[in-house]
C-alpha positions in Angstrom: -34.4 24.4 32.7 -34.3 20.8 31.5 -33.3 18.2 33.9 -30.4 15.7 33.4 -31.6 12.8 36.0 -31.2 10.0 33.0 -27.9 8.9 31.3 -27.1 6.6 28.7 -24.1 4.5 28.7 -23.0 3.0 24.8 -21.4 -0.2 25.5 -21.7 -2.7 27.8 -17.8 -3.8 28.1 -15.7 -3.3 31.5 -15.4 0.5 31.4 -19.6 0.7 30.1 -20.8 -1.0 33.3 -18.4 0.5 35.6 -19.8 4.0 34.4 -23.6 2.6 34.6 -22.9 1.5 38.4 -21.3 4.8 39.0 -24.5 7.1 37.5 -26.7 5.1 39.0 -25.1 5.0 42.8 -25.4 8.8 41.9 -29.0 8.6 41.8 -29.5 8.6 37.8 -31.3 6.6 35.8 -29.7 4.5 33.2 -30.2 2.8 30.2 -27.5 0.7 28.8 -27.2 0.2 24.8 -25.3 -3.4 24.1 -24.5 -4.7 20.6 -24.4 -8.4 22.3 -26.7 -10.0 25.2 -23.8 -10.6 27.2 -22.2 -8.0 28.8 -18.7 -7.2 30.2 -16.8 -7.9 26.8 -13.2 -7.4 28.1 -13.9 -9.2 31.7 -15.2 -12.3 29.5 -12.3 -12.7 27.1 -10.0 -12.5 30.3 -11.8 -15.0 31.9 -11.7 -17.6 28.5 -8.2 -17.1 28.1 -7.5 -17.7 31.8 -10.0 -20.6 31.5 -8.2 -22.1 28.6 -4.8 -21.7 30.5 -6.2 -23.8 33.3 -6.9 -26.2 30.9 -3.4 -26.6 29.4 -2.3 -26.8 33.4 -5.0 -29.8 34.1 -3.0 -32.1 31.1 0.4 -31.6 31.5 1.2 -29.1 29.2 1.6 -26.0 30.9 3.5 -25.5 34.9 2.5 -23.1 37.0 5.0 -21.7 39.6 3.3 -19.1 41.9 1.9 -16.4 39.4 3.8 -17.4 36.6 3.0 -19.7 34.1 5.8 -22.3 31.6 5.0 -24.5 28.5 6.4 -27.6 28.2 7.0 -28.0 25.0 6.6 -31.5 24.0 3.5 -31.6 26.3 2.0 -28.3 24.7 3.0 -29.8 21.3 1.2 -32.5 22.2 -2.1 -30.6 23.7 -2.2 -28.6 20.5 -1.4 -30.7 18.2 -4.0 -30.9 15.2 -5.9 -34.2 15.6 -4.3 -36.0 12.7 -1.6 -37.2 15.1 1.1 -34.8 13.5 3.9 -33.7 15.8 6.2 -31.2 15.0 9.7 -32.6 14.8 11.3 -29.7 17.1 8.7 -30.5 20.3 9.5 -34.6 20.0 
């Protein structure tokens, strides 16, 4: 009867390591297959994005009120404005 004490999890995104800590709380051994060195792919494009917001808080352009977040628009125009100097006429 063969035994079934090793699994292999495909992915190392959220859902890849939450199923990797799961098998191997449950005793199993695991190897886990990534295409990339980091791991946690959804998690880390979260965290950038909420990163990136912070950063548009820290200059003026963006206002955070509790949980929710507001561009300014001439401030935002101004934060991701190309760095030729160009502003668009509607955020002046």
């Amino acid at each position: 009867m063969p035994s079934y004490n090793s699994v292999a999890v495909i992915g190392a995104g959220a859902w890849g390591t939450a199923l990797a800590g799961v098998a191997a709380r449950a005793g199993r051994e695991v190897v886990l297959y990534a295409r990339n060195a980091a791991s946690g792919g959804e998690e880390m494009l979260r965290l950038r994005a909420y990163e990136k917001l912070q950063n548009l808080v820290a200059r003026g352009a963006v206002k955070k009120n509790g949980k929710k977040y507001k561009g300014l628009p001439s401030a935002l125009a101004h934060a991701i404005a190309p760095h030729n100097g160009h502003i668009p006429a509607a955020a002046r």
